[in-house]
C-alpha positions in Angstrom: -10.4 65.2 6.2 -13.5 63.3 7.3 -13.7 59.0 5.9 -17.1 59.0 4.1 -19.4 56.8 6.1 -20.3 53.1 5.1 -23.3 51.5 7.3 -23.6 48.3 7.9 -27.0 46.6 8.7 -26.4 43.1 9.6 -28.0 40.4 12.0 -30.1 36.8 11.8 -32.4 36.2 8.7 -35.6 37.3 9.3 -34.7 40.3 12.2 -35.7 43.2 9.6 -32.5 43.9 8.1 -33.7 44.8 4.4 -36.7 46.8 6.1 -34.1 49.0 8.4 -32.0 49.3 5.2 -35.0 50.6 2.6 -36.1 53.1 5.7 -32.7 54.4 6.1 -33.6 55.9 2.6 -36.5 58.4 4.6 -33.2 60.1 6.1 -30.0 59.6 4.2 -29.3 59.2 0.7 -28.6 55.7 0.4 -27.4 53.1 -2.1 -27.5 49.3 -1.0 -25.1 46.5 -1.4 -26.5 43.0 -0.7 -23.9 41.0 1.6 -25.8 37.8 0.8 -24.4 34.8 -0.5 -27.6 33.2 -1.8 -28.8 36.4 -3.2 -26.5 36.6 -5.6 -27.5 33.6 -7.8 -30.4 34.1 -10.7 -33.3 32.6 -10.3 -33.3 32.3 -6.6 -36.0 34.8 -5.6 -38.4 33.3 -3.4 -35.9 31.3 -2.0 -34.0 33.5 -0.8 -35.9 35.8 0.3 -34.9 38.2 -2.3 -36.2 42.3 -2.7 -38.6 42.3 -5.4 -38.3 43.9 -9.0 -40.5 46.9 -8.0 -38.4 48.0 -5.0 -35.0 47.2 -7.1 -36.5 50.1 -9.1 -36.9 52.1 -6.8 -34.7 51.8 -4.6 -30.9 51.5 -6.2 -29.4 47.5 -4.5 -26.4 46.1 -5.8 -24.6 42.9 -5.8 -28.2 40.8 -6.3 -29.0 38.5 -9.3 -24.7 38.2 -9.9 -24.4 34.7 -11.3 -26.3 31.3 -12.3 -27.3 29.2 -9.6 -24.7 26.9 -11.5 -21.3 28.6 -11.2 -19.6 29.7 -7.5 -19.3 32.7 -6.3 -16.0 33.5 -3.8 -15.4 36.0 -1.4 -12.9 37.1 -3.0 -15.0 38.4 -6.1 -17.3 39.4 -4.1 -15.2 42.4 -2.1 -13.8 43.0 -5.2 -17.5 44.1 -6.6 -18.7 44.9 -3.2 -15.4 47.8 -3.4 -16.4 49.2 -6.3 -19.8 49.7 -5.9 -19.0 51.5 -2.8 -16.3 53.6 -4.4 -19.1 54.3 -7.3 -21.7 55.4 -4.6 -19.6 57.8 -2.3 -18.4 59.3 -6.0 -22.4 60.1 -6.7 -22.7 61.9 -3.2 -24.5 58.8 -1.7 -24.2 56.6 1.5 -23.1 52.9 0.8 -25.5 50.9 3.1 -24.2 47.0 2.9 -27.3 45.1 4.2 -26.7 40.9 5.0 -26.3 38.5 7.2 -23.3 36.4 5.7 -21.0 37.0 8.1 -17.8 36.0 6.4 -18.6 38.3 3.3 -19.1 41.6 6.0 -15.7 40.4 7.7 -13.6 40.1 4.7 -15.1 43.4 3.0 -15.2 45.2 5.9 -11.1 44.1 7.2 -9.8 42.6 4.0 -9.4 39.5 3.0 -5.6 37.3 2.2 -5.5 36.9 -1.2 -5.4 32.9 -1.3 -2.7 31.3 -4.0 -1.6 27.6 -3.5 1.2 24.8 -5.2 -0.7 21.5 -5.0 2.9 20.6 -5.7 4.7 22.2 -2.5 1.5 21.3 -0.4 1.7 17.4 -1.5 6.0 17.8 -0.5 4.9 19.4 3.2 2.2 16.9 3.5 5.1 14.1 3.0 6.8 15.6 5.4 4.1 15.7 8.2 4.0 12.2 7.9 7.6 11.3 7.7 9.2 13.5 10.0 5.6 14.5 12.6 4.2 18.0 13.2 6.6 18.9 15.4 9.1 19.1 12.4 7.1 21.3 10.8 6.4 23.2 13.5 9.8 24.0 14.3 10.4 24.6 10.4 7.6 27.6 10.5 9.0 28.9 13.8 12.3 29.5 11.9 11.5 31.5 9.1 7.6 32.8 10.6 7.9 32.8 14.2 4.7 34.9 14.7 2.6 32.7 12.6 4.3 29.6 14.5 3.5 31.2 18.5 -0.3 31.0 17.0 -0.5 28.1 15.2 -0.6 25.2 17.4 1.8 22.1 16.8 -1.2 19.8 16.0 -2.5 21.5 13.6 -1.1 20.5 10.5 -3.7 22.0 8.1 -2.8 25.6 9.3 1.1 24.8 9.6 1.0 23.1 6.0 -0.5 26.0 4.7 1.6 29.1 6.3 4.9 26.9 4.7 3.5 26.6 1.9 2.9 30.3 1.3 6.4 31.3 2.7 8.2 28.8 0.1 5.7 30.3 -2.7 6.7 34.2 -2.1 9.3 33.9 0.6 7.5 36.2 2.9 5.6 35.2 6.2 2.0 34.5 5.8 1.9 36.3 9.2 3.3 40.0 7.3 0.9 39.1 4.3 -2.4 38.6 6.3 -1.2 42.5 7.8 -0.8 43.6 4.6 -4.6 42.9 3.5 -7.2 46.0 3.0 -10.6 46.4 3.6 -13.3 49.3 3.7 -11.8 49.7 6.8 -8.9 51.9 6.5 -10.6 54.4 3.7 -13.9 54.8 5.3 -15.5 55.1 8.4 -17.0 51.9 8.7 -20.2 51.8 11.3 -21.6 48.2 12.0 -25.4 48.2 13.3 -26.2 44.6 14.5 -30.4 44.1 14.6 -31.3 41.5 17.8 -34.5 40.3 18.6 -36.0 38.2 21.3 -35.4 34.3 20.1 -39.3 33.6 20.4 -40.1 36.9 18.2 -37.2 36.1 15.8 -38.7 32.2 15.4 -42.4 33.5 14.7 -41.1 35.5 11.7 -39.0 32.8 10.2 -41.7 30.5 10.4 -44.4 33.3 9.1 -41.6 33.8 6.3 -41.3 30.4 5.2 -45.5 30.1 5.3 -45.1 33.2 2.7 -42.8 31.6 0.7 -44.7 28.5 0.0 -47.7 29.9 -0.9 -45.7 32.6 -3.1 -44.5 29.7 -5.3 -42.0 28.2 -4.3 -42.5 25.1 -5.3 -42.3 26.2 -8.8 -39.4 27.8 -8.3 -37.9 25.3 -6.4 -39.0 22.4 -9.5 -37.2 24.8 -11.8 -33.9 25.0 -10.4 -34.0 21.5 -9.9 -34.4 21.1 -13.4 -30.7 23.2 -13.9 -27.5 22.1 -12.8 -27.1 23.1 -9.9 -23.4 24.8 -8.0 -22.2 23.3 -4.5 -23.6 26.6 -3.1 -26.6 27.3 -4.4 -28.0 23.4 -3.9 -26.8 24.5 0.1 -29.4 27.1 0.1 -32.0 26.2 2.7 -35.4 25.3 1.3 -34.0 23.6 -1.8 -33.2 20.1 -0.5 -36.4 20.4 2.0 -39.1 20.9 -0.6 -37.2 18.6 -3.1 -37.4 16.0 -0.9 -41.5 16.6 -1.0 -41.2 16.7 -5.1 -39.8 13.4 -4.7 -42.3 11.5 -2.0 -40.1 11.3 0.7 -42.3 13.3 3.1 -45.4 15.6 2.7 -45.7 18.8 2.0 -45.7 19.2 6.2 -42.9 18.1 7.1 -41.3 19.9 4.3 -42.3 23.2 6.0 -41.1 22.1 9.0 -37.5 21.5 8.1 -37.8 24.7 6.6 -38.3 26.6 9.3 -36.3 24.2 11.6 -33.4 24.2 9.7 -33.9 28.5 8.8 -34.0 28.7 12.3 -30.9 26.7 13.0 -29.5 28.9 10.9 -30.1 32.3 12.6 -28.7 30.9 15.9 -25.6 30.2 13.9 -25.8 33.8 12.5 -26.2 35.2 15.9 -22.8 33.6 17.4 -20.9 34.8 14.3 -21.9 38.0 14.6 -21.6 38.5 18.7 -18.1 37.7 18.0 -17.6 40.3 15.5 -15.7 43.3 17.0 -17.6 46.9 16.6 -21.0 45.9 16.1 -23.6 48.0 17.7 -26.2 46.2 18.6 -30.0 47.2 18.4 -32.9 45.9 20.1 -35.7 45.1 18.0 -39.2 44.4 19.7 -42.1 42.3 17.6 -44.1 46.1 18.0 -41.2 48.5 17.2 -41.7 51.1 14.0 -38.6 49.8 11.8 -38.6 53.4 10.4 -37.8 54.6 13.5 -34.8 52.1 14.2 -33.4 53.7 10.9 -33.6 56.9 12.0 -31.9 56.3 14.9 -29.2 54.5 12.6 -29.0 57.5 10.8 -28.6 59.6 14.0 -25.5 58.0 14.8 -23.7 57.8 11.4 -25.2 60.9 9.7 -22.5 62.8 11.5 -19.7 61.9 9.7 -21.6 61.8 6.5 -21.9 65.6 7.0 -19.0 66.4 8.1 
């Protein structure tokens, strides 16, 4: 019996991901999932670059608008509801398109993630003991009762030693068997990953057209109004908040906070890139500043429509 198909769209912000996605609709019945960790907070629309009301109608996207920009959001919960709204989709005969670029929530939904549970208490003792008796104690410690977690954790790093000890004296299992243990979309469904790539200098001129399009689509309002909330740890993280909050206070002009915009957006995507060129299974796309982004969904569909039919 065939795995019903889950797409992935991922890539840089700004290479066309959400566009792909909506076109993917033109050929396969599609529901989306937003693997976005910005896009999940209320209130963040312009911002983050979020799909508007009238195409949320039309087109059914999941996982946006989740939380206040107050409160935090973990991976954790997040593959939790990113699972179900896949399981809810296949059941209505649909394909489960995950569109983002936050690598770490694709990774962890797509290959499970280790369900994290800590003892300050047992943590502070090990941490003692680092300091009393040297790494190599604890080293040698983890190689006795974990030796596969101890042959990959090297001797100088405590944080990593620390923590596979303190999970072995919490459940008195190796961290090592746990982290096998963990589940993701991966072994029910047949996962395929499409990475978009474009050319760095056609990549920059849509970030910085973007960020143009966002200023003059209000966010500066926007921007005074979440400033006037309590903002989470996250969401103040988000790029364009600090930049045009600086402006709101005098620091710089309006200029310069258009520039750090795009600078830091651009930053950004270059990080995004090396993430995801590490990611195994990916197949990458070429996307020129002229191509027809209907007709990179159609090939997308092309390759994963088969084991939707089947």
């Amino acid at each position: 019996m065939k795995k019903p198909v889950v797409i992935f769209i991922v890539g840089p912000t700004g290479s066309g991901k959400t566009q792909v996605g909506l076109n993917l609709s033109r050929y396969l019945p599609c529901e989306y999932i937003s693997a976005d960790s910005m896009q999940i907070y209320k209130g963040m629309d312009i911002v983050t670059d979020k799909l508007v009301v009238s195409l949320r109608r039309k087109y059914p996207y999941h996982l946006l608008d989740v939380v206040p920009p107050s409160k935090e959001y973990s991976v954790a919960a997040f593959c939790l509801a990113a699972a179900r709204k896949v399981r809810e989709s296949v059941k209505r005969k649909k394909v489960p398109v995950v569109v983002g670029g936050t690598g770490l929530y694709v990774r962890s939904l797509i290959h499970g993630i280790f369900e994290e549970r800590s003892s300050a208490e047992i943590r502070s003792s090990l941490m003692h003991l680092a300091v009393e008796k040297g790494n190599s104690f604890l080293h040698q410690r983890l190689g006795q009762v974990d030796p596969q977690a101890a042959g990959r954790i090297h001797v100088h790093d405590t944080k990593r030693l620390i923590r596979a000890l303190e999970v072995f004296e919490m459940t008195r299992r190796p961290i090592s068997e746990l982290q096998q243990k963990r589940q993701g979309l991966i072994v029910a469904y047949d996962v395929r990953i499409f990475g978009l790539e474009r050319d760095r200098a056609d990549l920059y001129a849509r970030i910085d057209q973007r960020v143009d399009f966002m200023v003059h689509g209000g966010l500066l309002d926007e921007v005074r109004r979440l400033l006037r909330r309590c903002l989470g740890r996250t969401a103040s993280q988000c790029i364009g908040v600090r930049e045009i909050e600086g402006f709101l206070k005098g620091q710089y002009g309006l200029e310069e906070a258009v520039r750090l915009m795009k600078r830091n957006t651009r930053h950004f995507a270059k990080r995004q890139m090396t993430w995801f060129r590490r990611e195994p299974g990916i197949e990458w796309i070429k996307v020129a500043a002229d191509d027809d982004l209907a007709q990179i969904a159609r090939m997308i569909a092309e390759r994963a429509s088969h084991g939707w039919r089947e």
